[in-house]
C-alpha positions in Angstrom: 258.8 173.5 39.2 259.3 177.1 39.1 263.6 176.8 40.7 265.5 180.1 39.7 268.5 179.2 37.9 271.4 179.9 40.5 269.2 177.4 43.2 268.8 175.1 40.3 272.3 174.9 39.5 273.1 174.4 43.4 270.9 171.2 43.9 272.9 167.5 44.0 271.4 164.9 42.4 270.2 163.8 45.7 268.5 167.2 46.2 267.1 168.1 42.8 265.3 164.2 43.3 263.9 164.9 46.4 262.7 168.6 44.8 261.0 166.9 41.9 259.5 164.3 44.0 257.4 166.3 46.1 256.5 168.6 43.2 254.9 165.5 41.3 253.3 164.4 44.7 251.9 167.8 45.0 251.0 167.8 41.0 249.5 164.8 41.6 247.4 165.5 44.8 245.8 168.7 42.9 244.8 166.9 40.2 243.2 164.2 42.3 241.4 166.8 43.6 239.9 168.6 40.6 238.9 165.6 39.2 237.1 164.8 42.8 235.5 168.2 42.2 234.4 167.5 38.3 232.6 164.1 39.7 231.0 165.7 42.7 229.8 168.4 40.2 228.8 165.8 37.4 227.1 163.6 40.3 225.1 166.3 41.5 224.1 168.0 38.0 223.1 164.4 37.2 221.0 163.4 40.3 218.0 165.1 39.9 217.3 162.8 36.1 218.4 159.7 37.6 216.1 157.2 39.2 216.0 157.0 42.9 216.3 152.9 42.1 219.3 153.2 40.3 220.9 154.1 43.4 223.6 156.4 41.6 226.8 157.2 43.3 230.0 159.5 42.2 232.6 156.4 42.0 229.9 155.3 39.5 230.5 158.2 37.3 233.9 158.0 37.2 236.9 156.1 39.0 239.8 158.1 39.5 243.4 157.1 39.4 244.2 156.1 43.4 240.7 154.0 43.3 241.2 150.7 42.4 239.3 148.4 40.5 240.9 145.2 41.5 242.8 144.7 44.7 245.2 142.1 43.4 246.7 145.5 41.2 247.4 147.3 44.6 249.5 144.6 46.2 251.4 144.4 42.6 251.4 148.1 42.8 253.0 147.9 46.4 255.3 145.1 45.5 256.7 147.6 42.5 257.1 150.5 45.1 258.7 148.3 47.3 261.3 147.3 44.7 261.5 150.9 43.5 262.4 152.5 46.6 265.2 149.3 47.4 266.5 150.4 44.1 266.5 154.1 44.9 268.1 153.2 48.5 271.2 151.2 46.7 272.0 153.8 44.1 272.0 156.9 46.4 273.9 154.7 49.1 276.1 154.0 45.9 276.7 157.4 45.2 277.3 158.4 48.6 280.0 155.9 49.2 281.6 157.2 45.8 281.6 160.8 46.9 282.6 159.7 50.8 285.5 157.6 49.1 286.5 160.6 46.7 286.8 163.4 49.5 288.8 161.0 51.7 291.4 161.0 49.0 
């Protein structure tokens, strides 16, 4: 993630999550994006030996991870986020009231 050592050593637990969140969003995104640059490349390279009826497209090269076969998987996929981000929600509510409850004292 590329954090110097004293601003690594300064993050909460709260903080440092947020921090690594966004970086694997961000890792994520980029490689979404080279591999949407391998298939147009592949798609195009290919095109000119494939049959007009064939009716070639890029998806058909390839799918990539945020395109979804089946449609049923994406509402699971939601359902799991959904859970994950209650669960995230009550421990970081958790922890808060633990450190608001130490300070107090």
């Amino acid at each position: 993630m590329g954090l110097g050592f004293d601003y690594f050593y300064s993050l909460t637990p709260r903080v440092f999550n947020n921090v690594a969140s966004g970086y694997m969003a961000k890792t994520t995104r980029n490689d979404e994006l080279f591999l949407k640059g391998i298939r147009k490349l592949g798609f195009w390279i290919l095109s000119p030996y494939v049959k007009k009826e064939v009716g070639l497209k890029e998806a058909d090269l390839f799918r990539l991870p945020s395109e979804s076969e089946d449609p049923d998987s994406s509402q699971e996929d939601l359902e799991k986020v959904i859970e994950q981000v209650a669960q995230d929600k009550e421990f970081w509510d958790k922890l808060d009231q633990t450190k608001n409850g130490s300070s107090t004292s």
